[in-house]
C-alpha positions in Angstrom: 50.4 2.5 -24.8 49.1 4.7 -28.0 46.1 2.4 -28.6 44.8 2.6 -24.5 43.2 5.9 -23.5 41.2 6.2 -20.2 39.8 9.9 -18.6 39.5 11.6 -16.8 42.5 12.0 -14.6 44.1 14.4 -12.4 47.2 14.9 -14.9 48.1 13.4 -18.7 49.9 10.6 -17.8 52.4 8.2 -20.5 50.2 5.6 -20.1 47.2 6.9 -22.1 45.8 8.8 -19.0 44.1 12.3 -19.8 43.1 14.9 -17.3 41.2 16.9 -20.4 38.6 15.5 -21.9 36.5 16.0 -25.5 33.0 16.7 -25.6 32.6 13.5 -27.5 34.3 11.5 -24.8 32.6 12.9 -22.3 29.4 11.7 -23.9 30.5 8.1 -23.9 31.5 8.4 -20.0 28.5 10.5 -19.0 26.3 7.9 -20.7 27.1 4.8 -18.7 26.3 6.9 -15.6 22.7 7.9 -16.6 19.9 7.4 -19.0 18.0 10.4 -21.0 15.2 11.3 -19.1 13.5 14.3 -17.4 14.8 15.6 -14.0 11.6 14.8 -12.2 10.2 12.3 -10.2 6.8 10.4 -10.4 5.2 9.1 -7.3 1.7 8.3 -6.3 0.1 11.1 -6.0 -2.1 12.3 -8.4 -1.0 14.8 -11.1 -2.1 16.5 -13.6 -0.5 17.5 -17.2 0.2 20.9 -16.4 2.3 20.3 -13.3 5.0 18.4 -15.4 7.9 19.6 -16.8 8.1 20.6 -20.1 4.2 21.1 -20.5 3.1 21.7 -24.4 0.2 24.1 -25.0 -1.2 24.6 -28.6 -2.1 27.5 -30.3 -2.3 27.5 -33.6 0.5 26.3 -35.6 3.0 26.3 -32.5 3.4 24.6 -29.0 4.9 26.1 -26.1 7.0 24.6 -24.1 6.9 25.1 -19.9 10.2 25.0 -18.3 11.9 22.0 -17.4 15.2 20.1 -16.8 16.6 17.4 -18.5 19.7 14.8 -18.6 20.0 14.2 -22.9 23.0 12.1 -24.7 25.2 12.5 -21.7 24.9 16.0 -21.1 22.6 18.3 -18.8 20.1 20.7 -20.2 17.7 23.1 -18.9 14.8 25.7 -19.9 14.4 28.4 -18.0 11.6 30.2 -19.5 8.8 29.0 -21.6 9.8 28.6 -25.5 7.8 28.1 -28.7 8.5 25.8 -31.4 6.9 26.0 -35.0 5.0 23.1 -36.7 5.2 22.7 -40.4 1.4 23.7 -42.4 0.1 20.3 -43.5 -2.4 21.0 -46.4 -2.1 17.9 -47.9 -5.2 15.1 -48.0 -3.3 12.7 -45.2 -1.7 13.2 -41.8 1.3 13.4 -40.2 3.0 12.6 -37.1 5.8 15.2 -35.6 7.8 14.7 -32.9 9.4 17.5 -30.8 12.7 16.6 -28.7 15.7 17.7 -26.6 18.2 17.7 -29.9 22.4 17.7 -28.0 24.1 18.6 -31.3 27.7 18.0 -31.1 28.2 20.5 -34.1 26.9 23.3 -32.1 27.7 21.9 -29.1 24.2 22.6 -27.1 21.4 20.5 -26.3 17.8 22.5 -27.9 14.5 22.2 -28.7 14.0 20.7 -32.0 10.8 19.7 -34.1 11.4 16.5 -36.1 9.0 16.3 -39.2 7.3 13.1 -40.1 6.0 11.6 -42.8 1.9 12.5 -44.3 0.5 8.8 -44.5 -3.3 7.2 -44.1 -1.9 5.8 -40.8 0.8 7.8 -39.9 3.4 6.9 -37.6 5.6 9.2 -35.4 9.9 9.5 -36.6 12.5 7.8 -35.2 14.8 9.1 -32.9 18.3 9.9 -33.7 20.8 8.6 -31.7 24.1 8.8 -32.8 27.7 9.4 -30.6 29.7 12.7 -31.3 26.6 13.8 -33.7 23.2 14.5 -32.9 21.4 12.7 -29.8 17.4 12.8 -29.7 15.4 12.7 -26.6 11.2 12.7 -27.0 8.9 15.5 -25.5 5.7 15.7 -27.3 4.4 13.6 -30.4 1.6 16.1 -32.5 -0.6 14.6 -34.5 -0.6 17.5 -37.5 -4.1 16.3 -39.4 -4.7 17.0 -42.9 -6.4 19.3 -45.2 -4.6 22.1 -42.2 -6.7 20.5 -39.6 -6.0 21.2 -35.6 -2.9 20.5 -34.0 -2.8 18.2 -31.1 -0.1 17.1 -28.7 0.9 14.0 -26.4 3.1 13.9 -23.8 5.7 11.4 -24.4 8.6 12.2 -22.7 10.7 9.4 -19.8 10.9 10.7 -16.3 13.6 10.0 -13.9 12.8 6.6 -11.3 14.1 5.5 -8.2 16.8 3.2 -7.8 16.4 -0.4 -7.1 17.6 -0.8 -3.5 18.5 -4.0 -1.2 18.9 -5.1 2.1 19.9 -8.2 3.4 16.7 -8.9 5.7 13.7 -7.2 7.0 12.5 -6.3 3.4 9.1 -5.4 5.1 9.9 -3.1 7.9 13.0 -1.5 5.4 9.8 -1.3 3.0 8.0 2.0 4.8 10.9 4.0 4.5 11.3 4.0 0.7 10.2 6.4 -1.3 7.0 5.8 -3.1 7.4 4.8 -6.9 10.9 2.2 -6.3 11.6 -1.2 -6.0 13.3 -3.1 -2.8 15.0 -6.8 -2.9 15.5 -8.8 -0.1 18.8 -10.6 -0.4 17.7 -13.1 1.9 20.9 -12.6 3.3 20.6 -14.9 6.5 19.2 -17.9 4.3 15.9 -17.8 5.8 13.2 -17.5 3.1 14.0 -16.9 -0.5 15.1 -13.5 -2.4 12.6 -11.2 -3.1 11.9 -8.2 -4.8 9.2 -5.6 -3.1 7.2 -2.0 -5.3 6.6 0.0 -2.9 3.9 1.9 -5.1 0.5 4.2 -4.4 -1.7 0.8 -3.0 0.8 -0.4 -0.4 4.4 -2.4 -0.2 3.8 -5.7 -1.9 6.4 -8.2 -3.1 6.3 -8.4 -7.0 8.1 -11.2 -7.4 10.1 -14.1 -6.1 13.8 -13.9 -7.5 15.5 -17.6 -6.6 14.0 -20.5 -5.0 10.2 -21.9 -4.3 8.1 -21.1 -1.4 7.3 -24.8 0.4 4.5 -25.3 2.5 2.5 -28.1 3.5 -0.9 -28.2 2.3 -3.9 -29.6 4.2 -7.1 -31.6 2.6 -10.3 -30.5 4.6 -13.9 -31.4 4.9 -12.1 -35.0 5.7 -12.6 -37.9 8.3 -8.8 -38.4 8.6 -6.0 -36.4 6.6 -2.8 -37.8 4.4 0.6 -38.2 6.3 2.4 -34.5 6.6 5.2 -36.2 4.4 2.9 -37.7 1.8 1.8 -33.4 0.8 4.1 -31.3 -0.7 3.4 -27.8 -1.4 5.4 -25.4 -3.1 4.3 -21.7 -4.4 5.9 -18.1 -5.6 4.5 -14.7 -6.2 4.9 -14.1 -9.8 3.6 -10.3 -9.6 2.0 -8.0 -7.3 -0.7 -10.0 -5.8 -0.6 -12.9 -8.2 0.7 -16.5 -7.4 1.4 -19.5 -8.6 1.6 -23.1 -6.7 1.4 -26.7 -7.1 0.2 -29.6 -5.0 1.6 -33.3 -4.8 -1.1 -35.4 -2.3 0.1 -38.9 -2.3 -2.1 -41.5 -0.7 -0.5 -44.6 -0.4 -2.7 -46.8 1.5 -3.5 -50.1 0.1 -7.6 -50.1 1.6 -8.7 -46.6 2.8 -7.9 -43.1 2.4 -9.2 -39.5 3.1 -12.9 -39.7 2.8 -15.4 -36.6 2.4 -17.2 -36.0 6.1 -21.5 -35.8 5.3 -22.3 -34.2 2.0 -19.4 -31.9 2.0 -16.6 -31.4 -0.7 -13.1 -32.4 -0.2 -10.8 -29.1 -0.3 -7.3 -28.1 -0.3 -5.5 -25.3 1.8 -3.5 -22.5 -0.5 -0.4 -21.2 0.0 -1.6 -17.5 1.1 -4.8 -16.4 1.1 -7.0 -15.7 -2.0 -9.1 -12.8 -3.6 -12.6 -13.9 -3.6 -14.1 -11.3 -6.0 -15.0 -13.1 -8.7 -14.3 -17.2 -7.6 -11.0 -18.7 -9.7 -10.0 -22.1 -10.5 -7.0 -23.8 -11.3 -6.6 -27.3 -13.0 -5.4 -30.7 -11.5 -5.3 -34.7 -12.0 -5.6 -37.6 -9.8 -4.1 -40.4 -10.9 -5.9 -43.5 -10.1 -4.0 -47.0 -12.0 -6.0 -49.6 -10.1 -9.5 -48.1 -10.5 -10.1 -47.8 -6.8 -13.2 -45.9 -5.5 -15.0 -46.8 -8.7 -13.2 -44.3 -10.4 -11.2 -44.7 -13.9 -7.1 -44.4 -14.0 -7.1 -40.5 -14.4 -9.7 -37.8 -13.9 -9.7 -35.0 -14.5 -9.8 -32.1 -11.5 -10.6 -28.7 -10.7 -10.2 -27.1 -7.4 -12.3 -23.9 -7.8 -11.8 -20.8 -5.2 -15.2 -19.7 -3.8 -16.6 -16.6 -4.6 -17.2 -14.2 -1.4 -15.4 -12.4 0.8 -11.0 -11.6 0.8 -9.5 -14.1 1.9 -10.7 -17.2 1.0 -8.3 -19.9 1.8 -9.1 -23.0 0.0 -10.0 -24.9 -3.1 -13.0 -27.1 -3.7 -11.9 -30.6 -5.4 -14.6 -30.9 -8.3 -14.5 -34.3 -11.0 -16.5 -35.5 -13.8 -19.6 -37.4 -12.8 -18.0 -40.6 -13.8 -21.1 -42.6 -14.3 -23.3 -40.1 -16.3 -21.1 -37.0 -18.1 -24.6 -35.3 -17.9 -24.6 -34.1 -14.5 -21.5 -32.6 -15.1 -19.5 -31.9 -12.2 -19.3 -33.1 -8.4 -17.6 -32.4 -5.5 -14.7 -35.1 -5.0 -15.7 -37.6 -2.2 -12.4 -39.4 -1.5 -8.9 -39.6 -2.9 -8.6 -43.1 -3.7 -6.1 -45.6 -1.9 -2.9 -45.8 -3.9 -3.8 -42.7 -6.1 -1.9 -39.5 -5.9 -3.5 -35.7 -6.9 -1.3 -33.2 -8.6 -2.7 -29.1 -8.3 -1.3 -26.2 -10.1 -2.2 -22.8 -11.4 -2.0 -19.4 -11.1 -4.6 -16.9 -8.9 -4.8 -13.9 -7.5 -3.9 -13.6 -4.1 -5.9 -11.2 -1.7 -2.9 -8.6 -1.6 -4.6 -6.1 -2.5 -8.7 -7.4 -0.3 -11.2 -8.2 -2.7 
């Protein structure tokens, strides 16, 4: 068993057990369990720079530091007092880039505050971290742009804050929604097979899903501004959210009668229904074809189709079917008067839903 160890245990054990463990070690465990980042959470409300941990002030040729905890390489760290760290002169004709970090030096076994120098370049660019097991382990703070010729010092806050954990439940994503803290994501496992599994951000505008995780949305679309509409089974509809407030969907309307079809009522355009409701801020379009093989309506094999979203109010709820002027390319486009018999329309796109109102 000399080539198995495992830790820690309540007692050294002939098997490779250890109840004791090395610092080293205990970075390798402690890393699968977390991720370097500050010891603070971010949520919606507003903030300023000054209320984070870890603050930098300039002065000078140094930057203090504001108190601040930390998890870095495995291994906990915190300031208790503010603390000053020195900056290099920089005389030269180009700039630099220096980094200051949380440094966990296994040598000295401590995790510190640390200034890594960079290098003076026309464009310079901040150092790499070092991140190396049983040595040195580097976590960002503050990148300061050191100008040349001794110019002033300036510094960014670049440091990664602790998140929320991804959560799930097996139903009632919505309702589960309003008691997670701001700032985390919730998925709906769809445990009872009802709808499809679904990730929810609970974030500073509302609870929205961001995203659809396994199968399509169906639903049945419906053509308005029509004398008579296609067969439920001859439209097929299916959609997904793709991102907060963004979805995608596409449209199979199959008319297969052999002398008529849906026809537009008076001078009105034929439309289509959407999935979920649109944002009407600005008007979208998405692209389509109807396929047309024996010419019927006076129309050639394909055309070419775009259902444009109306501009106006949240909410808007249909696209207008618009086609080449077939007869004179001229007068451009024209609101689609009938879907031909024995012709079929496919739709598909992306837009932006009304999730979030206009």
């Amino acid at each position: 068993m000399a080539n198995e160890i495992s830790y820690p245990f309540a007692a050294d054990s002939a098997g490779g057990g250890a109840q004791m463990v090395s610092q080293a070690q205990w970075q390798y465990l402690a890393r699968t369990l977390g991720k370097d980042k500050v010891d603070f959470r971010l949520d919606q409300t507003s903030i300023d720079s000054f209320s984070l941990p870890f603050t930098a002030a300039v002065s000078g040729s140094s930057v203090t530091i504001q108190p601040g905890r930390a998890f870095v390489g495995g291994f906990y760290y915190q300031l208790t007092a503010t603390a000053t760290v020195s900056i290099a002169a920089n005389s030269g004709s180009t700039g630099r880039i220096d980094l200051i970090v949380l440094r966990a030096n296994m040598a000295t076994s401590a995790v510190n505050l640390a200034v890594v120098q960079g290098q003076p370049a026309a464009s310079p660019k901040a150092p790499a971290l070092t991140k190396t097991y049983g040595g040195t382990w580097e976590m960002p703070l503050h990148q300061v742009t050191v100008p040349a010729n001794s110019g002033a010092l300036s510094a960014i806050n670049v440091m990664p804050f602790d998140s929320h954990e991804i959560t799930t439940v097996p139903w009632n994503a919505v309702q589960a929604a309003s008691y997670r803290t701001n700032g985390s994501f919730l998925i709906d496992m769809d445990s009872n097979n009802t709808d499809t599994q679904t990730e929810y951000w609970i974030g500073r505008d509302g609870n929205v899903i961001s995203r659809d995780l396994s199968k399509a949305r169906q639903y049945t679309p419906s053509l308005v501004n029509v004398n008579v509409d296609l067969a439920s089974a001859n439209k097929i509809g299916r959609w997904r959210w793709i991102a907060p407030g963004m979805v995608y969907f596409s449209v199979y309307l199959n008319n297969d009668w052999e002398d008529a079809g849906p026809t537009r009522t008076g001078n009105s355009t034929i439309a289509v229904t959407l999935p979920t409701p649109a944002a009407g801020a600005t008007g979208q379009v998405v692209k389509g074809i109807l396929r047309n093989p024996n010419y019927n309506g006076g129309l050639p094999n394909v055309v070419d189709i775009n259902a444009e979203i109306s501009q106006g109010s949240s909410g808007q709820t249909v696209a207008y079917l618009l086609y080449p002027n077939n007869t004179n390319l001229s007068e451009g486009l024209d609101g689609l008067r009938a879907i031909p018999p024995l012709s079929n329309l496919k739709i598909s796109g992306v837009y932006e839903a009304s999730t979030f109102g206009n």
